[in-house]
N, C-alpha and C positions, 0 to 999 in steps of 0.2 A: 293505442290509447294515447290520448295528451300528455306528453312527459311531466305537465304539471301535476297529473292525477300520479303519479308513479309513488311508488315508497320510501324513495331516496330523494326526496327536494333539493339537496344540495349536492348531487352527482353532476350536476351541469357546472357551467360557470360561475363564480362567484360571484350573485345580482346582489343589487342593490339598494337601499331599503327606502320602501316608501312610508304616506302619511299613517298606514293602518296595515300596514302587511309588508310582503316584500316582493318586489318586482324587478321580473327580467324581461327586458325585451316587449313591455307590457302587458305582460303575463303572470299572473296570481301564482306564488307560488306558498302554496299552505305551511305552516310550520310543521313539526314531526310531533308534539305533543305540546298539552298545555302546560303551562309554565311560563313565570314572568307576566303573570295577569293578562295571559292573551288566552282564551278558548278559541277551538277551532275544531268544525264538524266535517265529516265527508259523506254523504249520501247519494245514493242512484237510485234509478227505475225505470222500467221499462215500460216506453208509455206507444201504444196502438195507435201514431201519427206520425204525420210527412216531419222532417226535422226542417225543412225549412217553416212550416206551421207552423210546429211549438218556438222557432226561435221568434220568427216572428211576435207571437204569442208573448213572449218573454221580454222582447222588445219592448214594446208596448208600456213601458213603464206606467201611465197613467192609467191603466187596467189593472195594477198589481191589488188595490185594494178586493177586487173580485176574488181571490186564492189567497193574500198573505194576510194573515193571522193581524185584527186591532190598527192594521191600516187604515187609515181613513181618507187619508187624500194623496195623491203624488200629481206634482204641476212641473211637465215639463218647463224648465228654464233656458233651455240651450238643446242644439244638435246632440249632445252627449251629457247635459247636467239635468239636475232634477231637484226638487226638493220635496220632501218627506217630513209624513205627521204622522204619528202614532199616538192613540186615543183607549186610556182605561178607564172604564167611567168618568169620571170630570177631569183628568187630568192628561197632559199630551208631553209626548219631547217629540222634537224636531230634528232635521239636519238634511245638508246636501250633501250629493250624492255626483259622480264623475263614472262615465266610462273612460275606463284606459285600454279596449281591444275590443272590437268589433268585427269577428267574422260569419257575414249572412250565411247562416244556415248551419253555421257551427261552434261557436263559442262568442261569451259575452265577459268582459270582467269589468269589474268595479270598484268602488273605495269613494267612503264618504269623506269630505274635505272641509266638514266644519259638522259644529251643534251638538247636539249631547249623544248621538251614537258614533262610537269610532270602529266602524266596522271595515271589512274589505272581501273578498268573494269572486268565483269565477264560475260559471256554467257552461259542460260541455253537451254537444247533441250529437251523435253518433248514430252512422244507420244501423241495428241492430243485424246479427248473421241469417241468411235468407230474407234480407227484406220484410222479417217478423218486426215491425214497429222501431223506437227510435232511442236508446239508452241514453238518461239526461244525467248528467252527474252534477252535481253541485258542491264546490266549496267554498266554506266560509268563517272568516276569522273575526272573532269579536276581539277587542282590546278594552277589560273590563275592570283590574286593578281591584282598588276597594269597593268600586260599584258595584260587585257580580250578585250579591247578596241582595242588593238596593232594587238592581233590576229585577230578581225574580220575583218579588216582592211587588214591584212594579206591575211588570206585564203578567204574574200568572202563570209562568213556564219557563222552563231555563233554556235558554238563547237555543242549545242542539235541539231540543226536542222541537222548538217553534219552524228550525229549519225544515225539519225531518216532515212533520207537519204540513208543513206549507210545499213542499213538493207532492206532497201525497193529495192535496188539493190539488195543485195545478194539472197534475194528472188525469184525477176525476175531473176538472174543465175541460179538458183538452178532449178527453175520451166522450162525454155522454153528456157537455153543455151543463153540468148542476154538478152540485158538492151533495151528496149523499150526508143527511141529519141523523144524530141518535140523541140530540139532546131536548129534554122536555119527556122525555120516555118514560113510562111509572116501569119501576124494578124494586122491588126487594131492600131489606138491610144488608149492603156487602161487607158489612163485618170490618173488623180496623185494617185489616191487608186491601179491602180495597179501598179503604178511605184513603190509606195513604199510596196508594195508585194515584187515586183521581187527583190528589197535592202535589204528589211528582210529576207528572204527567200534565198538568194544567186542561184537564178535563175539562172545570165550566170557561175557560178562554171560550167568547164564542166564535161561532165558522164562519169564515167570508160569507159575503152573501151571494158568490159565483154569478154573480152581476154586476159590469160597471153603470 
């Protein structure tokens, strides 16, 4: 496994700090918990395709509104930059965004470098044991201070779960070409435990449209 995914981040050398994380070698290395107004998620899954596919896939930056959650546009700007909207009803923030590591068919890492999200992040692709499919892991650090409240408020979901989310999407793309719908569904009164499910959890956030 990528020693960036490991449990001891600072068992290597002592990196160096970048605009939204911290970097070795240019390579994402996640903090060990939050604290200091940084959140930070780690999630995997094992997804039924070639890892050079899903990197590709993942490449693709200007396809991300198909799987990531309220995206609405990304416009390549550069070999490695990009810029980014995100859309809640009438309201948007922005920002660009930098590759710092690109290896085809195996990891991608990132960090935005201006505008109103200061994120940073790294996805690995690994061929799973027996050639059974592809384990993607993803990490990713928000730098959120007094906004964290502002933003959930904002987008509808708090920054992990939107990760958590949005891999589970790109999976269902990856896997069967469509994002599997439960919303618009008649059910029942879920009682206040699930009302306050569906407020944690950012239930009515809606789903990509697994279309670019």
């Amino acid at each position: 496994m990528s020693p960036a995914l490991k449990e001891k981040p600072f068992a290597e050398e002592l990196p160096a700090m970048g605009a939204a994380g911290i970097i070795l070698d240019g390579r994402y290395l996640a903090p060990p918990e939050d604290k200091d107004g940084k959140l930070w998620v780690r999630t995997s899954t094992l997804i039924q395709a070639d890892a050079r596919e899903l990197y590709a896939m993942w490449r693709d930056v200007e396809s991300a509104p198909a799987w990531q959650e309220q995206i609405i546009e990304v416009a390549a700007t550069g070999e490695r930059t990009s810029h980014w909207v995100m859309q809640v009803d009438e309201k948007t923030i922005e920002w660009d965004s930098e590759i710092l590591a690109d290896e085809p068919g195996k990891r991608i890492a990132w960090r935005s470098t201006g505008g109103e999200s200061n994120n940073a992040g790294e996805v690995i692709f690994e061929e799973a044991p027996g050639g059974r499919g592809t384990t993607v892991t993803v990490l990713q650090e928000f730098r959120m201070g007094k906004l964290a409240g502002a933003w959930e408020t904002f987008v509808g979901r708090n920054p992990k779960q939107a990760v958590i989310e949005n891999l589970r999407h790109f999976k269902a793309l990856a896997e069967t070409r469509e994002i599997p719908r439960a919303q618009g569904q008649p059910h029942g009164d879920r009682g206040l435990i699930g009302k306050m499910k569906a407020s944690t959890y950012g239930e009515k956030v809606p789903i990509p449209s697994g279309s670019h």
